[in-house]
C-alpha positions as CSV (number, residue, x, y, z in Angstrom):
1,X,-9.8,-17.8,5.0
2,X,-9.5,-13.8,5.4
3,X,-12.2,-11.9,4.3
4,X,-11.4,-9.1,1.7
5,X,-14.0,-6.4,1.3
6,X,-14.3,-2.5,1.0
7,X,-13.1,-0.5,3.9
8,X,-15.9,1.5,5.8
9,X,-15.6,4.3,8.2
10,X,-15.9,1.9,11.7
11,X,-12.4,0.4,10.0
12,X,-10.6,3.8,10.4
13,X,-9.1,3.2,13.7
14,X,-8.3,0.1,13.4
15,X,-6.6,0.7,9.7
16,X,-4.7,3.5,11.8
17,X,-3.1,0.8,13.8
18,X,-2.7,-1.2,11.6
19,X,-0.4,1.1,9.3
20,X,1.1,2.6,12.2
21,X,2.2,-1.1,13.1
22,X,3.8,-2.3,9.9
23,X,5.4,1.2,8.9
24,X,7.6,1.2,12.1
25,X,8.1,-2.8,11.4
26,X,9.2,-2.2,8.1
27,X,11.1,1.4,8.4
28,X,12.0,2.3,12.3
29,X,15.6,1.0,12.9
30,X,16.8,3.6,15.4
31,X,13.5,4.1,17.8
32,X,10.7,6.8,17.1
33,X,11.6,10.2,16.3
34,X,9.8,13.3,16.4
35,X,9.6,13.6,12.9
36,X,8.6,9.8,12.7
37,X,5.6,10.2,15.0
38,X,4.7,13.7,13.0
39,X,4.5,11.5,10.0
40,X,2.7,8.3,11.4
41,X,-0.3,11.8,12.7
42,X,0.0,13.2,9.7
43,X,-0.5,10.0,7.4
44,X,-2.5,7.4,9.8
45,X,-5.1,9.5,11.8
46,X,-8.5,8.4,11.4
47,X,-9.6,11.5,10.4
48,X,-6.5,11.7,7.9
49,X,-7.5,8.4,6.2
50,X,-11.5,8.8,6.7
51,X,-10.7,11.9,4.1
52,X,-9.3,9.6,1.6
53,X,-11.6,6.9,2.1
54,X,-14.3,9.1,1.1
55,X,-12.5,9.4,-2.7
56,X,-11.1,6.0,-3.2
57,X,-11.6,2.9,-2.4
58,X,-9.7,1.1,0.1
59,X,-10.1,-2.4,0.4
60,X,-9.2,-4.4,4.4
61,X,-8.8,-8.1,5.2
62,X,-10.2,-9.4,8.7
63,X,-9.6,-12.8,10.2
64,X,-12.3,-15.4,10.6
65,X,-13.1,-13.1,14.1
66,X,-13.1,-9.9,12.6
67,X,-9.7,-8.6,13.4
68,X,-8.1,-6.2,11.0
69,X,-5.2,-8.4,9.4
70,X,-4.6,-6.1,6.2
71,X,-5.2,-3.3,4.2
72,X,-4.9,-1.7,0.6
73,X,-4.9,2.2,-0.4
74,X,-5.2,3.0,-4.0
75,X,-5.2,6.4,-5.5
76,X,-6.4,6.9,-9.1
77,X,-6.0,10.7,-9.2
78,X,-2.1,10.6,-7.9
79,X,0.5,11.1,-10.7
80,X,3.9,9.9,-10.9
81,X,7.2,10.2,-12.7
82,X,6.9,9.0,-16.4
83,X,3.7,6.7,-15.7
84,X,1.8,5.2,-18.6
85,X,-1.8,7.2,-18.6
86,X,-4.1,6.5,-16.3
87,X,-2.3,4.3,-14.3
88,X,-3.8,4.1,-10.4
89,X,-1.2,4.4,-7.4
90,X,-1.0,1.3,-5.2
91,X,0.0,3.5,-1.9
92,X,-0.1,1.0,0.4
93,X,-0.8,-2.6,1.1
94,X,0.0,-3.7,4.4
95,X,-0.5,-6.7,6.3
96,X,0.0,-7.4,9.9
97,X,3.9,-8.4,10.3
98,X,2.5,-11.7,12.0
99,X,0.1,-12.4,9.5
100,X,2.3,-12.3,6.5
101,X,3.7,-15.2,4.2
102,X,0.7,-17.1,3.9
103,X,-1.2,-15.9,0.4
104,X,-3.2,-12.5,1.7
105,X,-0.7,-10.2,0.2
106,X,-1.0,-12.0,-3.0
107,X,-5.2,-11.5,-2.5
108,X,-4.6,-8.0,-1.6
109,X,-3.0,-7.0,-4.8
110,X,-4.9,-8.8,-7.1
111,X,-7.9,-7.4,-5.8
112,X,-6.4,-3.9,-6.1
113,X,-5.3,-4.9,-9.8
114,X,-9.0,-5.6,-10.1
115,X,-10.3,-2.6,-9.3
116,X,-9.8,-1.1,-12.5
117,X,-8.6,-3.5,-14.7
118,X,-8.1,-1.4,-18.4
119,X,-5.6,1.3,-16.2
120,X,-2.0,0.4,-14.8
121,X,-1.1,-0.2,-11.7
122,X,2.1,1.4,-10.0
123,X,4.1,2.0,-6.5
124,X,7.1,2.6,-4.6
125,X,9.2,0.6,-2.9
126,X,11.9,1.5,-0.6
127,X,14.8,0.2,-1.9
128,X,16.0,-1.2,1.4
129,X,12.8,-3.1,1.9
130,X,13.8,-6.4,0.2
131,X,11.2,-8.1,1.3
132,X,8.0,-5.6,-0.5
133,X,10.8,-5.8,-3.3
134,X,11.1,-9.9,-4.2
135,X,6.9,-10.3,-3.4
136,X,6.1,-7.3,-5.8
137,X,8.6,-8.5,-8.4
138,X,7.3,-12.3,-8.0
139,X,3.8,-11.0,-8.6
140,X,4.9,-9.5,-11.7
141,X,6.1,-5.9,-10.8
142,X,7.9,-4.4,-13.5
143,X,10.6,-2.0,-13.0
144,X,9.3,1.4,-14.0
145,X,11.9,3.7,-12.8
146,X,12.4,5.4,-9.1
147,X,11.5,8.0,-7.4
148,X,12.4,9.6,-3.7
149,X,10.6,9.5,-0.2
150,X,11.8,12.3,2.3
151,X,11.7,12.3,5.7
152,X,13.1,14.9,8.5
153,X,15.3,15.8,5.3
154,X,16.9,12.5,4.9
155,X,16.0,11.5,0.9
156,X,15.1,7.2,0.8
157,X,15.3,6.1,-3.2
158,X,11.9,4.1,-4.2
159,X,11.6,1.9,-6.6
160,X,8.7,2.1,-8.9
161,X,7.5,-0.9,-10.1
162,X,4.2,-1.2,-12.7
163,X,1.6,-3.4,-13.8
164,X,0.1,-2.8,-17.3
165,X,-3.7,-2.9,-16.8
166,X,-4.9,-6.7,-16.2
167,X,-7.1,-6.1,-19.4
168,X,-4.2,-6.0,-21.9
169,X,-3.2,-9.1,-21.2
170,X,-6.7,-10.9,-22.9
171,X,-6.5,-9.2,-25.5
């Protein structure tokens, strides 16, 4: 079984790769662009994501011999459109395209529902990305509204979809 625990600075390059990997899987239909590669820099750099590390927790899975296999990115100072207060930004969970459909996305998010379990959770879904669409909504992502992703001036709709805070629900 994968083990799940916090991300620490020897991760960076490897979370890097990671990203770069199952961004282009999931959104690089026509080959790499200039603008496409500027955002991969500008997003997955070690010392991009080193930066953020060092303000919220990010959380990785490795494999039984310590390969990188998957990776969540919260944010609990990001705000959205029309979010409940204090909800915390899921802004990416990603796991290795060869690694997926067998339970550690499911791990993934529940562990970054845990992390602060009286706040919301939220994110954004490209809405052609029907796969991130039927897992989040089968994990119990509500439909919160949408927002928009731009890229080298082309606008992509998101879908956000919510959690209320994992609290509530014992109550």
């Amino acid at each position: 079984m994968p083990e799940l625990r916090r991300a620490a600075e020897p991760d960076l390059p490897s979370i890097g790769a990671l990203a770069r990997w199952v961004w282009c899987d999931r959104y690089v239909e026509e080959g790499l662009t200039p603008a496409v590669a500027r955002y991969l820099d500008e997003h997955f750099a070690p010392a991009v994501l080193g930066a953020h590390l060092a303000q919220q927790p990010h959380w990785v899975a490795k494999s039984d011999d310590g390969a990188l296999i998957g990776w969540v990115q919260l944010d609990a100072g990001s705000a959205g459109p029309d979010l409940p207060a204090g909800a915390v930004e899921l802004q990416r969970l990603y796991v290795l395209p060869t690694q997926q459909r067998r339970g550690l996305g499911r791990r993934l998010l529940r562990q970054a529902r845990g992390q602060w379990p009286a706040r919301p959770l939220w994110l954004s879904v490209w809405e052609g990305n029907g796969d991130a669409l039927r897992f989040y909504r089968r994990e119990g992502g509500e439909l919160w509204g949408e927002t928009w992703f731009e890229l080298d001036g082309q606008r992509h709709r998101n879908l956000v979809l919510g959690w209320p805070p994992l609290e509530a629900r014992r109550t």
